[in-house]
C-alpha positions in Angstrom: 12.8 12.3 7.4 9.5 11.9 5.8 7.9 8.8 4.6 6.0 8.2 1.3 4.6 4.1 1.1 3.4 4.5 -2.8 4.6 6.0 -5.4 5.2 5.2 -9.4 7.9 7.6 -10.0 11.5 8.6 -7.5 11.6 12.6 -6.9 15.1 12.1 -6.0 14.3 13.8 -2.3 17.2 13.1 0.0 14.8 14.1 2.6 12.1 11.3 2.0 12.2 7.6 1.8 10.1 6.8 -0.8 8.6 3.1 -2.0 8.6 3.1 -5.8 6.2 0.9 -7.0 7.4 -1.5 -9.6 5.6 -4.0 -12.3 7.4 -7.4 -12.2 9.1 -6.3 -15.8 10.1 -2.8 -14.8 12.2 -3.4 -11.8 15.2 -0.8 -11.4 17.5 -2.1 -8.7 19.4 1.0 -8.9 16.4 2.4 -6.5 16.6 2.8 -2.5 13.5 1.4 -1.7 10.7 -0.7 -3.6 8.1 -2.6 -4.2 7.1 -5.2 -6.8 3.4 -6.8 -7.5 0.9 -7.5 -10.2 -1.5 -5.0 -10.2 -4.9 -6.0 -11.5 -4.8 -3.5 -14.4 -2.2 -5.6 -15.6 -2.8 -9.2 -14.8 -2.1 -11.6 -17.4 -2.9 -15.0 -16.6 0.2 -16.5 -18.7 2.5 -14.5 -17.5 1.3 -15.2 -13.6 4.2 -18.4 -12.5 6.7 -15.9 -14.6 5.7 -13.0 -12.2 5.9 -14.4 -9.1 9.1 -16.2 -10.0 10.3 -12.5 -10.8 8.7 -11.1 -7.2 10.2 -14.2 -5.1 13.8 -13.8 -6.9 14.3 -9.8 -5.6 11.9 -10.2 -2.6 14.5 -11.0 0.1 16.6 -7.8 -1.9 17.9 -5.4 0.6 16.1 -2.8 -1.4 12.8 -4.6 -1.4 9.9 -3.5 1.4 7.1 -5.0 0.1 4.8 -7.1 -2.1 2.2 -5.0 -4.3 0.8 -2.7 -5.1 -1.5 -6.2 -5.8 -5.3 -6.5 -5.0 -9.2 -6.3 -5.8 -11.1 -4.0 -8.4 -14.4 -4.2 -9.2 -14.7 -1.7 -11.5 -12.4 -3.1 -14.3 -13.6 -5.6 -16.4 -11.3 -9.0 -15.2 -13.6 -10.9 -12.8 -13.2 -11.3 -9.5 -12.2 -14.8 -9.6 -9.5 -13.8 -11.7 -7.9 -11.0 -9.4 -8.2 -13.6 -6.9 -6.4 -16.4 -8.4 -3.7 -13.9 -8.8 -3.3 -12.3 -5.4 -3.3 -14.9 -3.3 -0.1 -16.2 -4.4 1.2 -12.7 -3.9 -0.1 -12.8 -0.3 1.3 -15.9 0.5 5.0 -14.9 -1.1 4.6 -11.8 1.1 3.7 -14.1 4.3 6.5 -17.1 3.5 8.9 -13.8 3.5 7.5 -11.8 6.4 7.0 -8.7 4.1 4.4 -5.9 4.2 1.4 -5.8 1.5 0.7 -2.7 -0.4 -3.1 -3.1 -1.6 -5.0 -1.5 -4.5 -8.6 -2.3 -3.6 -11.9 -0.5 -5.2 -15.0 -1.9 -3.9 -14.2 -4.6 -3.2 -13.2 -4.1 0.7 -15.2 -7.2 2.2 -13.1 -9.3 0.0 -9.7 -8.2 0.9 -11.3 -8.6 5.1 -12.1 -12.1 3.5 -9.2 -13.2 2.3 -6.8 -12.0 5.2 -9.2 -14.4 7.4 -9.1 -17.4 4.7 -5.5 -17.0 4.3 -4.7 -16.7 8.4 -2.5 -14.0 7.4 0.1 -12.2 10.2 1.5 -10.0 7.9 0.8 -6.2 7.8 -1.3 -5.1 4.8 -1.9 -1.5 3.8 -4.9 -0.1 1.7 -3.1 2.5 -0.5 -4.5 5.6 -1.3 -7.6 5.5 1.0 -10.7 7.5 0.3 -14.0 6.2 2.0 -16.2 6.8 4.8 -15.1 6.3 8.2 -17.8 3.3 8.2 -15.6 1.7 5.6 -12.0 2.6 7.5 -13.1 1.2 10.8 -14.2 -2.4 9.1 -10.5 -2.1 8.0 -8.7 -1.1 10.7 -10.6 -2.9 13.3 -9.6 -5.8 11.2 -5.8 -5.0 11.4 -5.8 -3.2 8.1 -3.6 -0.2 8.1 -4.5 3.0 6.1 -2.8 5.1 3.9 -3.8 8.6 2.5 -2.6 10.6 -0.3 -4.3 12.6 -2.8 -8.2 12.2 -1.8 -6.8 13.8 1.5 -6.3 16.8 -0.4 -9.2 17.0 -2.6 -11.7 15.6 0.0 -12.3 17.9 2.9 -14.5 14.9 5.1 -11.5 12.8 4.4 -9.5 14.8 7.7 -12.8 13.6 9.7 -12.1 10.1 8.5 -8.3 10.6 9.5 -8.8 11.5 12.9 -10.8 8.4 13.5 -7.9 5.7 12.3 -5.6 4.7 15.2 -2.6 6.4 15.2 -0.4 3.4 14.9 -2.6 2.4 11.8 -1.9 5.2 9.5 0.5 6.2 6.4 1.4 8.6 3.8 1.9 8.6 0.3 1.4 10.3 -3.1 0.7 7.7 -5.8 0.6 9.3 -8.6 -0.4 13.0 -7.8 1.2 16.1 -9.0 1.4 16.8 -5.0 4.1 16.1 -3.2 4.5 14.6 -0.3 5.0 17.3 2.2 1.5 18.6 1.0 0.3 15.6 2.5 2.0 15.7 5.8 1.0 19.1 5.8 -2.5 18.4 5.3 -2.8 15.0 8.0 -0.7 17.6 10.3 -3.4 19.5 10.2 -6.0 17.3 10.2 -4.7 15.7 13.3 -4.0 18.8 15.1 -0.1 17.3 15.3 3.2 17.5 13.7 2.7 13.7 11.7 6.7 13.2 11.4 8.0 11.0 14.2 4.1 9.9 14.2 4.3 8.1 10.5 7.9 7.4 11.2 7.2 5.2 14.4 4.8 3.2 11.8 7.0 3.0 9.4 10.1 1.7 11.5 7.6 -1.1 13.3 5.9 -2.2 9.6 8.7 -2.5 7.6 11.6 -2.9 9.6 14.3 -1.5 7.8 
């Protein structure tokens, strides 16, 4: 069985367990596995209490494995401040219920080490679709963070070098939105690691989410 953390769209793959990313308005329970959180592309500050009401009423769902994708980026035009005031409250639903966090952060990694620390958070959070230097991943995972690749593992050959520097334990899979699947990936980290990945990402993602 293979193991995809983020994804926007179900490939209907009896041999993966995919985490569909859902909006707090687009939830489809008729889904295996999900995840629901207000991503800062779409953060509406009206609509926040509504949101989180809709988050905390499918959160304890048998089908639900985690809050986000939710986060920091610095490179759209809502301030800071703003993303802020909207994930914390998602970090603190996802503590109160014990569930993993699936991050979307760009640029803005000293603010997400921040904000675990300010919040005293125990709960296991996971930088999707990772893509920097291994300067940048060690801050992260030194810090507790866990790591997910994708797509940038494919199109960036010094991302393998970055790979092979994350602890074992600390690593996932996923496609996001790539044409790729998700064996391409596996194929890739497999190769980057020198290893057959499956019972390696499986192991992580039995002790994360506890299914």
């Amino acid at each position: 069985m293979l193991y995809n953390i983020h994804t926007h769209a179900s490939s209907n793959d009896e041999n993966v367990i995919e985490l569909v990313n859902f909006f707090p308005h687009e939830i489809n329970l008729s889904l295996p596995n999900f995840t629901i959180g207000i991503h800062p592309y779409h953060i509406d500050e009206s609509k926040l209490y509504d949101e989180l009401d809709i988050i905390e009423k499918h959160i304890q769902h048998p089908h639900f494995f985690a809050v986000g994708e939710c986060g920091f980026d610095k490179r759209i035009q809502t301030p800071i401040a703003i993303q802020k005031k909207i994930l914390i409250p998602q970090l603190l639903l996802a503590e109160k219920y014990k569930k993993p966090v699936v991050l979307h952060c760009v640029s803005a990694y000293q603010e997400i080490i921040e904000i675990k620390k300010e919040l005293n958070l125990t709960i296991p959070m996971i930088i999707h679709g990772f893509a920097k230097n291994a300067q940048v991943a060690k801050s992260l995972y030194t810090k507790g963070f866990y790591l997910s690749f994708g797509k940038y593992l494919l199109l960036n050959p010094k991302l393998s070098d970055v790979l092979k520097e994350v602890p074992k334990e600390q690593i996932f899979l996923e496609t996001d939105t790539m044409a790729q699947t998700i064996y391409d990936v596996y194929q890739k980290a497999s190769e980057a690691l020198d290893e057959d990945v499956v019972s390696l990402i499986e192991k992580n993602f039995e002790r994360v989410f506890n299914p």
